[in-house]
mmCIF file as Biopython writes it, N, C-alpha, C and O atoms, coordinates in Angstrom:
data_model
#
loop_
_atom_site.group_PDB
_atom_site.id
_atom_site.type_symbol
_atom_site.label_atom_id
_atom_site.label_alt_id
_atom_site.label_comp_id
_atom_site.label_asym_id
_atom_site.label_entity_id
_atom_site.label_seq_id
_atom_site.pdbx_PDB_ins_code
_atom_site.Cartn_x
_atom_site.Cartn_y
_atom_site.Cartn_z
_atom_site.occupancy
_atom_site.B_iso_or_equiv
_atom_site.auth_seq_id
_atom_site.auth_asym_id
_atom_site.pdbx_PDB_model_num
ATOM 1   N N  . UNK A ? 1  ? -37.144 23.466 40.192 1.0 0.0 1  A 1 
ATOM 2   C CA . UNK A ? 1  ? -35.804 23.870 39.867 1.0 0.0 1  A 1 
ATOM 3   C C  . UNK A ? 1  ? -35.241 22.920 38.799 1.0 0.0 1  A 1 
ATOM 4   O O  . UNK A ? 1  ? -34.745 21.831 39.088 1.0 0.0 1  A 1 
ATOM 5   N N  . UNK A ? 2  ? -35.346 23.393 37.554 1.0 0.0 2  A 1 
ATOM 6   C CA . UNK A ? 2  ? -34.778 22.448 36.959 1.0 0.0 2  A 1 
ATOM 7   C C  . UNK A ? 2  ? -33.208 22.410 36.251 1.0 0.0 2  A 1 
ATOM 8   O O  . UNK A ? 2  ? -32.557 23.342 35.781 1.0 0.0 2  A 1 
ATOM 9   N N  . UNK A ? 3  ? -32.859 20.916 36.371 1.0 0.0 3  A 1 
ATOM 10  C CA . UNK A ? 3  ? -30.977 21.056 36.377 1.0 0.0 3  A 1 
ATOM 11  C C  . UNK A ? 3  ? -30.980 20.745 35.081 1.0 0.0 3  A 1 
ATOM 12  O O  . UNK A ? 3  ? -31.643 19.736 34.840 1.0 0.0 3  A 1 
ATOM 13  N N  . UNK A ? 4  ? -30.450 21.275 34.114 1.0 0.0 4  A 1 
ATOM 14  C CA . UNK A ? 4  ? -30.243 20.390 32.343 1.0 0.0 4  A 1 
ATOM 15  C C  . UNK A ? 4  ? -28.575 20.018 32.231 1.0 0.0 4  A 1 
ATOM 16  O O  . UNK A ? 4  ? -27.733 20.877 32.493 1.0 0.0 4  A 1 
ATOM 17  N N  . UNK A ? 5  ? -28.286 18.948 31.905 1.0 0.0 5  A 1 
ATOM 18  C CA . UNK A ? 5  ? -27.112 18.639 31.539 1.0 0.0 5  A 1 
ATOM 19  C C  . UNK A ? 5  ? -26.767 18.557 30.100 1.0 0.0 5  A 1 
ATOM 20  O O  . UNK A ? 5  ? -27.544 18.064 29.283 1.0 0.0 5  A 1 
ATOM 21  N N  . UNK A ? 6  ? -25.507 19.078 29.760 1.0 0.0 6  A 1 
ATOM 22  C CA . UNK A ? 6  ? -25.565 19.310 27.978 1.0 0.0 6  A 1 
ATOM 23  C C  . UNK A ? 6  ? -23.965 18.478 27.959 1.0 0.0 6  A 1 
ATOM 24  O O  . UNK A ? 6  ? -23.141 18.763 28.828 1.0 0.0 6  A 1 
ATOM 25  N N  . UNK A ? 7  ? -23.804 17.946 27.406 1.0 0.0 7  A 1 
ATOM 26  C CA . UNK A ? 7  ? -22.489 17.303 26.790 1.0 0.0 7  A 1 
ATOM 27  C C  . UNK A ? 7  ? -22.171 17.384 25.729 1.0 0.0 7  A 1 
ATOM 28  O O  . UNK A ? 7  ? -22.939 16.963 24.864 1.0 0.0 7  A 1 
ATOM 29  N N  . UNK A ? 8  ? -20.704 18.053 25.305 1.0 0.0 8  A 1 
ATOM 30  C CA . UNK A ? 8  ? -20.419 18.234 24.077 1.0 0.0 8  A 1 
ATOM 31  C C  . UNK A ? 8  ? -19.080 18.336 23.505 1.0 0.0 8  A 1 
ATOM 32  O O  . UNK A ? 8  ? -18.254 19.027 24.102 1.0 0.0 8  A 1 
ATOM 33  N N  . UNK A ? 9  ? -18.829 17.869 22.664 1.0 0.0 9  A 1 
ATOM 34  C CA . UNK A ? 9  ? -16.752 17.705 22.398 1.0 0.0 9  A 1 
ATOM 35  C C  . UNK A ? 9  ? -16.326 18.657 22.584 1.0 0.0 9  A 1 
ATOM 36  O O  . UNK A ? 9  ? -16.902 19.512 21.910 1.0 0.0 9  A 1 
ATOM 37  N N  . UNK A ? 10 ? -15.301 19.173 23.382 1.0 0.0 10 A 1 
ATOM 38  C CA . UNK A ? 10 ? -14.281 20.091 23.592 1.0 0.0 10 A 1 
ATOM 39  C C  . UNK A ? 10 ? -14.087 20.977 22.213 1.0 0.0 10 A 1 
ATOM 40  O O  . UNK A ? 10 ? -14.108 20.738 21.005 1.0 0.0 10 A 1 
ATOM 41  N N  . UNK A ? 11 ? -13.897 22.079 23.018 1.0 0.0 11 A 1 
ATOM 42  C CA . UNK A ? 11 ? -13.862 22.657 21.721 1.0 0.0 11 A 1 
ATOM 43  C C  . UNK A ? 11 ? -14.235 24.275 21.356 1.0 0.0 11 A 1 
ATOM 44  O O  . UNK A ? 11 ? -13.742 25.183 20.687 1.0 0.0 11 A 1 
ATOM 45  N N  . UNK A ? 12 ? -15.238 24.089 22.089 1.0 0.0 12 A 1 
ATOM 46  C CA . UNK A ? 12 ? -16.117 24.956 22.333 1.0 0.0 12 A 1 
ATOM 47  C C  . UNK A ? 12 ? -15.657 26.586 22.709 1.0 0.0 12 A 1 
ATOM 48  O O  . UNK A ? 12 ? -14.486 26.337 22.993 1.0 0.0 12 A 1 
ATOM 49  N N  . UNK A ? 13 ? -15.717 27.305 22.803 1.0 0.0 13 A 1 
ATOM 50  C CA . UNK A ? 13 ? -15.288 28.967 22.658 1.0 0.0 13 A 1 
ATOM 51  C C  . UNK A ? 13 ? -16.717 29.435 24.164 1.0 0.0 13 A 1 
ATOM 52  O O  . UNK A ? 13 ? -17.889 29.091 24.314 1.0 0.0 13 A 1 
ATOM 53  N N  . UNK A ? 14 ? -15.873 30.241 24.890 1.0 0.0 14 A 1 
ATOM 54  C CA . UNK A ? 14 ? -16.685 30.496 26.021 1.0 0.0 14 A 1 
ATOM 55  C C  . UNK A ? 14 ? -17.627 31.581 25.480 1.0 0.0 14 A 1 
ATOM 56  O O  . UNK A ? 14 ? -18.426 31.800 26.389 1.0 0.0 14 A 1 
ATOM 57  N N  . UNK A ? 15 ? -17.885 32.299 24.514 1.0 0.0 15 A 1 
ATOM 58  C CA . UNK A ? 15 ? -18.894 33.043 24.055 1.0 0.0 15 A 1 
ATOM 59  C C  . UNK A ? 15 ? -20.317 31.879 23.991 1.0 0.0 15 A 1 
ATOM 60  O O  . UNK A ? 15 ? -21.442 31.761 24.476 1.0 0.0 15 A 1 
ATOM 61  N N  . UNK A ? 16 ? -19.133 30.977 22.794 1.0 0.0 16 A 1 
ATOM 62  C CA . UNK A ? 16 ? -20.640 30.045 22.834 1.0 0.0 16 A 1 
ATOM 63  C C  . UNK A ? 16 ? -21.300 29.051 23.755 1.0 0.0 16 A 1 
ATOM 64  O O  . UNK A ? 16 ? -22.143 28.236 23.382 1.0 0.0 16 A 1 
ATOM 65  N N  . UNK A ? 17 ? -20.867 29.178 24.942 1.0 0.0 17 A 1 
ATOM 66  C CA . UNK A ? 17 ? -21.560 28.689 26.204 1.0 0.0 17 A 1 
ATOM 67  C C  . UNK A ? 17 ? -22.185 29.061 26.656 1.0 0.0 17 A 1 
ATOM 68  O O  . UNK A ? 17 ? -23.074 28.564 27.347 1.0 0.0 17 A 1 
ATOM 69  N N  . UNK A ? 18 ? -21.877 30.345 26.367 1.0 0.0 18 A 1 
ATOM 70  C CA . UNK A ? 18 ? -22.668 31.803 27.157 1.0 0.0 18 A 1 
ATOM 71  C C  . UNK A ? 18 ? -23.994 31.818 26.165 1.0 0.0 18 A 1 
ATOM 72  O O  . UNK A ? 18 ? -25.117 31.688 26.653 1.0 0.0 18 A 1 
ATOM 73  N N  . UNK A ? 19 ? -23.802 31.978 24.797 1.0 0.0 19 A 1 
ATOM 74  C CA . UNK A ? 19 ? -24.884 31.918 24.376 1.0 0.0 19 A 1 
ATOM 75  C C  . UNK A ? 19 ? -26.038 30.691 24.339 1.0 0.0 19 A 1 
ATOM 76  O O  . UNK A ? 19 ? -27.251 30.827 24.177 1.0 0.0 19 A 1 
ATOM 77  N N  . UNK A ? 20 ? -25.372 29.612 24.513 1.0 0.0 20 A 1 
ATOM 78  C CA . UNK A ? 20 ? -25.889 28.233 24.766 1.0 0.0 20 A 1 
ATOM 79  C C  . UNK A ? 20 ? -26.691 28.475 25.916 1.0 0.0 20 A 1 
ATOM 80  O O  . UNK A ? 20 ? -27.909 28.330 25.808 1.0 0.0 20 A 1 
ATOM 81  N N  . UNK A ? 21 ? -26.221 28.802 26.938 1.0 0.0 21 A 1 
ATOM 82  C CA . UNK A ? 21 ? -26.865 28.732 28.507 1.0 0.0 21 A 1 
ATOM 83  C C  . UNK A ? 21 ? -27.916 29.614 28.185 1.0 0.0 21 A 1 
ATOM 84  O O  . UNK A ? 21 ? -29.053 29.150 28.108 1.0 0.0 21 A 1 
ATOM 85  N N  . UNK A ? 22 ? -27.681 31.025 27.950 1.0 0.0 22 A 1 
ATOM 86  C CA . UNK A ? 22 ? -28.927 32.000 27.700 1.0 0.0 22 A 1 
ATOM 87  C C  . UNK A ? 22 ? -29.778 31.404 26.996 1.0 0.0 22 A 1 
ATOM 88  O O  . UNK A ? 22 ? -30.962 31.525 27.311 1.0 0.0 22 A 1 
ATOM 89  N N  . UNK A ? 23 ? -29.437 30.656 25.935 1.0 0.0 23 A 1 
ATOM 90  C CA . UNK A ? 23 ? -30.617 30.384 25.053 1.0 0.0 23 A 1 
ATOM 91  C C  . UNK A ? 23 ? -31.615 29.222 25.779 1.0 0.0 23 A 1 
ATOM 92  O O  . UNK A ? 23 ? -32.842 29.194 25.871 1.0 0.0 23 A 1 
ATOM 93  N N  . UNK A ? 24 ? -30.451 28.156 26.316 1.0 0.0 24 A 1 
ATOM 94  C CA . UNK A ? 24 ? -31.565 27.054 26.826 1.0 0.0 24 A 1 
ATOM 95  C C  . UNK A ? 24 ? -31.722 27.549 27.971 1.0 0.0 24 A 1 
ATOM 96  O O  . UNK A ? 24 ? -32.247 26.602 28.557 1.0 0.0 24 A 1 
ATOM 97  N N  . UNK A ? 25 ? -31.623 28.508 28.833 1.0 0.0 25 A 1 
ATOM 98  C CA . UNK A ? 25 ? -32.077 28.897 30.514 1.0 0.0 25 A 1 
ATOM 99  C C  . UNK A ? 25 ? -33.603 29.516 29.561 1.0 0.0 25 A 1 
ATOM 100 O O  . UNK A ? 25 ? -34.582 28.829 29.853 1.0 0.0 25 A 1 
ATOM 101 N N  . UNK A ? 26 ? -33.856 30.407 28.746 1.0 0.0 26 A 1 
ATOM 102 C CA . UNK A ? 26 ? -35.040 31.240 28.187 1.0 0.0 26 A 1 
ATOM 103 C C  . UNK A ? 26 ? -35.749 30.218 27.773 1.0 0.0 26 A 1 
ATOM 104 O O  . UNK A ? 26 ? -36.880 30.374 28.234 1.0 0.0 26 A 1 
ATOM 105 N N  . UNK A ? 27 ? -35.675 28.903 26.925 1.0 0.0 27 A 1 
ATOM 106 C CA . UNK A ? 27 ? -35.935 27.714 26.154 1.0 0.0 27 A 1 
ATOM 107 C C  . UNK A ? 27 ? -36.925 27.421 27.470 1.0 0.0 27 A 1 
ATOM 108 O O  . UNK A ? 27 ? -38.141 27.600 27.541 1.0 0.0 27 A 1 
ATOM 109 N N  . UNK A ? 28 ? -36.174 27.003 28.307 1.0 0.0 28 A 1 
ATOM 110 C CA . UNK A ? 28 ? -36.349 26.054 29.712 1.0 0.0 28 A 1 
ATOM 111 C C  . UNK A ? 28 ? -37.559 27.096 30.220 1.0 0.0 28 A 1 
ATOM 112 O O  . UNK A ? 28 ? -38.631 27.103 29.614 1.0 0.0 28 A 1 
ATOM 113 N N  . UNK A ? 29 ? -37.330 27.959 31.348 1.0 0.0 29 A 1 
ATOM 114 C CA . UNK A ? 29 ? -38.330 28.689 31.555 1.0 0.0 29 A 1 
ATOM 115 C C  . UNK A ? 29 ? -39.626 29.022 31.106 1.0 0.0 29 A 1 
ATOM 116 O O  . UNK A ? 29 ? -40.542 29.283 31.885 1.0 0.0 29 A 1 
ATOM 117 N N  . UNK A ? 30 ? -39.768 29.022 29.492 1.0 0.0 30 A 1 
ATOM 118 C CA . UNK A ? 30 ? -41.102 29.675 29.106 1.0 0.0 30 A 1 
ATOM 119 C C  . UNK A ? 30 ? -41.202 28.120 29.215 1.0 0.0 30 A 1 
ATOM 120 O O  . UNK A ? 30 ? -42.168 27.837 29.924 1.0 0.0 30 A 1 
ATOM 121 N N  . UNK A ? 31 ? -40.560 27.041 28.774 1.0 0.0 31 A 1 
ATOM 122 C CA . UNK A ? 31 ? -41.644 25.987 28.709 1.0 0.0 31 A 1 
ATOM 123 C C  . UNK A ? 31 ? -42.219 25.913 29.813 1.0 0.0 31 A 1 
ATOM 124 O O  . UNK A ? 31 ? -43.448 25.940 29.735 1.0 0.0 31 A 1 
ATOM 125 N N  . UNK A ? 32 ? -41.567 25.787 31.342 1.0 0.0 32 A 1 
ATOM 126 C CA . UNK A ? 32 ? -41.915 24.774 32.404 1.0 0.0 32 A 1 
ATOM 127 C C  . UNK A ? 32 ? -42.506 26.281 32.676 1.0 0.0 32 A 1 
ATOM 128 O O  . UNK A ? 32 ? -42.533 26.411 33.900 1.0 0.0 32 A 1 
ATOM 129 N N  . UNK A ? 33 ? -42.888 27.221 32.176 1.0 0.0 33 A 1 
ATOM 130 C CA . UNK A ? 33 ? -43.320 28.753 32.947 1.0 0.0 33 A 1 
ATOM 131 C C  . UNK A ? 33 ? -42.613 28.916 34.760 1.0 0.0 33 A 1 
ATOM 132 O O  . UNK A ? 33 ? -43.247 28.951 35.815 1.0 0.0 33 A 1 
ATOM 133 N N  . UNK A ? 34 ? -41.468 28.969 34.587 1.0 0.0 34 A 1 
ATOM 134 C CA . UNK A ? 34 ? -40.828 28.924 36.009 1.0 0.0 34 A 1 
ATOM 135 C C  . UNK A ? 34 ? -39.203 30.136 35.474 1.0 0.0 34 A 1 
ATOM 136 O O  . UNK A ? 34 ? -38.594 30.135 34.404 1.0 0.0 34 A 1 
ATOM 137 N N  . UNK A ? 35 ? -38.946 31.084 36.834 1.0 0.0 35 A 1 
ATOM 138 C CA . UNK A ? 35 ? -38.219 32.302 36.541 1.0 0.0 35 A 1 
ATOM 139 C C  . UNK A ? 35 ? -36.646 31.946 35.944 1.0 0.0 35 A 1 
ATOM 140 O O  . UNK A ? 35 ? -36.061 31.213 36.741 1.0 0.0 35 A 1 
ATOM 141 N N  . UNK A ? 36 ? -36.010 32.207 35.016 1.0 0.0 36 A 1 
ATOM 142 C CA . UNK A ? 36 ? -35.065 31.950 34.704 1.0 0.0 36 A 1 
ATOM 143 C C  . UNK A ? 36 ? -33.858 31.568 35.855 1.0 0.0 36 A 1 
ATOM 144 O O  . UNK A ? 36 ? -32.886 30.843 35.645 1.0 0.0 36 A 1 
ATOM 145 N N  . UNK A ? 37 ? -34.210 32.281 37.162 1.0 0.0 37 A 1 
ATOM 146 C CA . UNK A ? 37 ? -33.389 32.222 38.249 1.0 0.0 37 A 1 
ATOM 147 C C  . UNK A ? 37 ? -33.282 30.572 38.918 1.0 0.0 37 A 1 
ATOM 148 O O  . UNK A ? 37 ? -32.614 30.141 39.858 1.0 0.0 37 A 1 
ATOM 149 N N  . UNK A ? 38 ? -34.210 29.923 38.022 1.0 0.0 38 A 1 
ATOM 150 C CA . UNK A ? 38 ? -34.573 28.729 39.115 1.0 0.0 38 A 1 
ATOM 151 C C  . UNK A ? 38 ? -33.923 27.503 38.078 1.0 0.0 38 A 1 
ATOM 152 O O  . UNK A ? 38 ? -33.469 26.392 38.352 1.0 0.0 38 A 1 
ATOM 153 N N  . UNK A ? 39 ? -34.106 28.298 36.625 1.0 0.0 39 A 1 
ATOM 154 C CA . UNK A ? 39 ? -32.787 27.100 35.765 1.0 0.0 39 A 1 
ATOM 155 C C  . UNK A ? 39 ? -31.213 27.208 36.178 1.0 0.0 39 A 1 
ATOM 156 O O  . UNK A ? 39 ? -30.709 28.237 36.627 1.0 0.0 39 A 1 
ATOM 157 N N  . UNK A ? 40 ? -30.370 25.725 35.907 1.0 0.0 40 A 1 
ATOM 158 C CA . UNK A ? 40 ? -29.381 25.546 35.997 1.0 0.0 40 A 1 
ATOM 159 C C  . UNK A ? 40 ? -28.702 24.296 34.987 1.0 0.0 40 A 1 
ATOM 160 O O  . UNK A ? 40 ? -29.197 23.223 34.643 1.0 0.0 40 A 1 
ATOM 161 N N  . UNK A ? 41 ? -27.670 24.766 34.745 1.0 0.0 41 A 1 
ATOM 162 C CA . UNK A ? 41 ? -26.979 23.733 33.714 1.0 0.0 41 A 1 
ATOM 163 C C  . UNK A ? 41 ? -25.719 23.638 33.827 1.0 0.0 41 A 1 
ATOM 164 O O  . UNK A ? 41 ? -24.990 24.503 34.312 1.0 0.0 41 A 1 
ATOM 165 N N  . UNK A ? 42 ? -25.363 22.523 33.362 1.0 0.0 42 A 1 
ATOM 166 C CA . UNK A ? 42 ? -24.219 21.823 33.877 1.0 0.0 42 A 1 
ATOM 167 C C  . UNK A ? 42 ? -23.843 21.353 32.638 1.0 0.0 42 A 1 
ATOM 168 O O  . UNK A ? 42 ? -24.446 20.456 32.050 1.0 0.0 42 A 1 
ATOM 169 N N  . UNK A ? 43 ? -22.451 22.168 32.040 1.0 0.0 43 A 1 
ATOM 170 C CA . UNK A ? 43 ? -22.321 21.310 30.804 1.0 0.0 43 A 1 
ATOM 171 C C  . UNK A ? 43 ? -20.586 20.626 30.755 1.0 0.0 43 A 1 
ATOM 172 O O  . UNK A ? 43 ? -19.615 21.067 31.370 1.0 0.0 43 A 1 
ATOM 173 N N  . UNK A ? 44 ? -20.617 19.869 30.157 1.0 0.0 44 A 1 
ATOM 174 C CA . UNK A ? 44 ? -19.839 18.862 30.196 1.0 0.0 44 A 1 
ATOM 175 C C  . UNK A ? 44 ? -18.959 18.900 28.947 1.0 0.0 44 A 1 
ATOM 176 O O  . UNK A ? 44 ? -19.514 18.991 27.852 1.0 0.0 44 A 1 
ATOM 177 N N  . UNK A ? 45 ? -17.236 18.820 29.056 1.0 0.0 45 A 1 
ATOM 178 C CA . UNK A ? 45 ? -17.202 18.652 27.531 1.0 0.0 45 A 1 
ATOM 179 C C  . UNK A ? 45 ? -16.052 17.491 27.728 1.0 0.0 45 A 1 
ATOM 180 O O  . UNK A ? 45 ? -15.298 17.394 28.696 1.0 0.0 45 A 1 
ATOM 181 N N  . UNK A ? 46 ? -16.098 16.694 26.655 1.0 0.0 46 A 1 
ATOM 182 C CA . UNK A ? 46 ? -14.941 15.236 26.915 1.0 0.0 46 A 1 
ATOM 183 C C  . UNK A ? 46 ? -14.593 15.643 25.231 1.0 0.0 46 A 1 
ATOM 184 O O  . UNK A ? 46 ? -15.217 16.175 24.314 1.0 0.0 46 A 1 
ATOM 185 N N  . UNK A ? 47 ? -13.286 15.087 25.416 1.0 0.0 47 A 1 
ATOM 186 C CA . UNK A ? 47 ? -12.296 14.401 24.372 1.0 0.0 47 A 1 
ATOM 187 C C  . UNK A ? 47 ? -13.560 13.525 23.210 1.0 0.0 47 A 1 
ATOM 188 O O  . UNK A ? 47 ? -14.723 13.217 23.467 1.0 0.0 47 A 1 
ATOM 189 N N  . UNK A ? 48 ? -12.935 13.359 22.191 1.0 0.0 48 A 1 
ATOM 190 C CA . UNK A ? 48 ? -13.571 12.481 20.826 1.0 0.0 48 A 1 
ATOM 191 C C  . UNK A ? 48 ? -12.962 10.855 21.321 1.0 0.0 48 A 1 
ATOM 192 O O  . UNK A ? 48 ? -13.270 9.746  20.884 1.0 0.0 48 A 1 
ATOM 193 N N  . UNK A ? 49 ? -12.094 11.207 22.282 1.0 0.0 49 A 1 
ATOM 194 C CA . UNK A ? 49 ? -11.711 9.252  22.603 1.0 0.0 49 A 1 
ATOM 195 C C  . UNK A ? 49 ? -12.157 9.107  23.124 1.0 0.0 49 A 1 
ATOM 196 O O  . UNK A ? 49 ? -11.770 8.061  23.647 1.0 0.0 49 A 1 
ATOM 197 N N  . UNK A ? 50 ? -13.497 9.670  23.859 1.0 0.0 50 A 1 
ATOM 198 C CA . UNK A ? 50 ? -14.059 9.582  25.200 1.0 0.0 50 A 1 
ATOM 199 C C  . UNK A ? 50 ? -15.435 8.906  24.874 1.0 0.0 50 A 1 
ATOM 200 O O  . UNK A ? 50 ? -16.035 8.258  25.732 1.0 0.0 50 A 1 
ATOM 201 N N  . UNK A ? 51 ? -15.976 9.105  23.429 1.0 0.0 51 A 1 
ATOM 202 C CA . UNK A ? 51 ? -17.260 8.903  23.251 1.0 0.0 51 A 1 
ATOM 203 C C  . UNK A ? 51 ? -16.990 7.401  21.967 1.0 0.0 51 A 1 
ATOM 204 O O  . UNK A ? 51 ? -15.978 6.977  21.408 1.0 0.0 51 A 1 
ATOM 205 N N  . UNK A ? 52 ? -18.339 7.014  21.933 1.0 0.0 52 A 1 
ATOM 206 C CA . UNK A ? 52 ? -18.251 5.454  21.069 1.0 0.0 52 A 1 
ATOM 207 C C  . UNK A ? 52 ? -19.236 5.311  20.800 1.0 0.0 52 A 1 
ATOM 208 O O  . UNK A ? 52 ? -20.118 5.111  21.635 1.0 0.0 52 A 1 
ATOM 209 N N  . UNK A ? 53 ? -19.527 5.387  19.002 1.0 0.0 53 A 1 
ATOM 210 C CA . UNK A ? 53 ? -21.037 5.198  18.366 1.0 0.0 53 A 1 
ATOM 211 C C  . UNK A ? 53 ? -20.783 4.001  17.727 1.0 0.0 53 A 1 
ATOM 212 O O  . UNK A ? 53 ? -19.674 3.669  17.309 1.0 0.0 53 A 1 
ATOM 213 N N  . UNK A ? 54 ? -21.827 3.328  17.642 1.0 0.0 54 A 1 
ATOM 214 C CA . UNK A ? 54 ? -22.220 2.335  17.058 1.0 0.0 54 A 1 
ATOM 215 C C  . UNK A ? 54 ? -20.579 1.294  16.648 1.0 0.0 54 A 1 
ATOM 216 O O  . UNK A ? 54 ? -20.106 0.989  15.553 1.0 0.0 54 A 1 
ATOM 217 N N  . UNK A ? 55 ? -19.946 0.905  18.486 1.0 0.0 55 A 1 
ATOM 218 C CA . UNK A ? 55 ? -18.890 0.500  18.108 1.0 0.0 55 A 1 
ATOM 219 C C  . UNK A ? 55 ? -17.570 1.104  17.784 1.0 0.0 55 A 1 
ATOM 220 O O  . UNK A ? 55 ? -16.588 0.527  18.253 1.0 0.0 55 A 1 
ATOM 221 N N  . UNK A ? 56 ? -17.423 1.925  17.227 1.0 0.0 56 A 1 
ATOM 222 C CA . UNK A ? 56 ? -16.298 2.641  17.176 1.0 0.0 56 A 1 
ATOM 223 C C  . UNK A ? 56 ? -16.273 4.261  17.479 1.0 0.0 56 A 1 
ATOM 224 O O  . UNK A ? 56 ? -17.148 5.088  17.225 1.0 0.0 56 A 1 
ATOM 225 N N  . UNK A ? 57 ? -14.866 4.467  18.164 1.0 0.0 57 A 1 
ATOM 226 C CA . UNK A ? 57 ? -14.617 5.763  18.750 1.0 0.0 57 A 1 
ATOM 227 C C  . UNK A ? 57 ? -14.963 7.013  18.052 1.0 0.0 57 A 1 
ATOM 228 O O  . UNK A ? 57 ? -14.644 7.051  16.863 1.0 0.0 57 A 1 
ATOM 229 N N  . UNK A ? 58 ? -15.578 8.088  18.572 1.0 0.0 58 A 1 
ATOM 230 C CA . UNK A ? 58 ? -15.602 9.067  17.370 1.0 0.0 58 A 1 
ATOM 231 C C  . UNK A ? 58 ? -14.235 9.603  16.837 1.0 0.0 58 A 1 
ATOM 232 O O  . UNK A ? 58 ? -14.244 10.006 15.674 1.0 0.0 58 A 1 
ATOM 233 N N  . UNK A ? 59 ? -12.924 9.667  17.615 1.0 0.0 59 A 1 
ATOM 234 C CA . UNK A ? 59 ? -12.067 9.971  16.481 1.0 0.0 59 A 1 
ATOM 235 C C  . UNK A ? 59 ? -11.782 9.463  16.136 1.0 0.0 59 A 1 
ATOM 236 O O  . UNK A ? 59 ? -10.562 9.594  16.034 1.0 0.0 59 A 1 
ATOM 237 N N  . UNK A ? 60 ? -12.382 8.186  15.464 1.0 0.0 60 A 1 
ATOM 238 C CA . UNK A ? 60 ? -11.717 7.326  14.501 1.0 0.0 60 A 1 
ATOM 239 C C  . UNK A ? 60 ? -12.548 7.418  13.020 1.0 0.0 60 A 1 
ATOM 240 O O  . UNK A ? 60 ? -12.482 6.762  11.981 1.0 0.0 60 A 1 
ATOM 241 N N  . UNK A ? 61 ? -13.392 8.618  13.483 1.0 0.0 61 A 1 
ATOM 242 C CA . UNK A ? 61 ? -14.328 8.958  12.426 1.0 0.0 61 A 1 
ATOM 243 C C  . UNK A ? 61 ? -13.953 9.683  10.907 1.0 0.0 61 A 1 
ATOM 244 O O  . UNK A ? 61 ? -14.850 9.918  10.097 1.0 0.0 61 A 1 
#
C-alpha cells in the first residue's frame, strides 16, 4: 500500500489536484505493478513564509 506525500505552495486550483492525484496514483501503480486502489496521497499545501531555501524565506524571493 503505498502512501506518497506531495507538498506544494498554496495556490493550487482543485482541478489540478485532481489531475495531480490521477496522474501520480497511474505513475505509482504501473511502477510498483500494484491496483490503483491500493495508492494513496496526502498532499500538503503551506504558505511561502512557511518554507526556507538556502537561508532565506521563499517570499522574500
Amino acid at each position: 500500500m503505498p502512501i506518497v506525500q506531495i507538498d506544494f505552495f498554496e495556490g493550487k486550483t482543485v482541478e489540478q489536484k485532481r489531475v495531480l492525484a490521477e496522474k501520480v496514483t497511474k505513475a505509482i501503480a504501473e511502477s510498483l505493478n500494484c491496483p490503483e486502489t491500493a495508492v494513496s496521497i496526502i498532499m500538503r499545501e503551506m504558505k511561502t513564509d512557511n518554507y526556507a531555501k538556502a537561508g532565506r524565506l521563499w517570499c522574500d524571493n
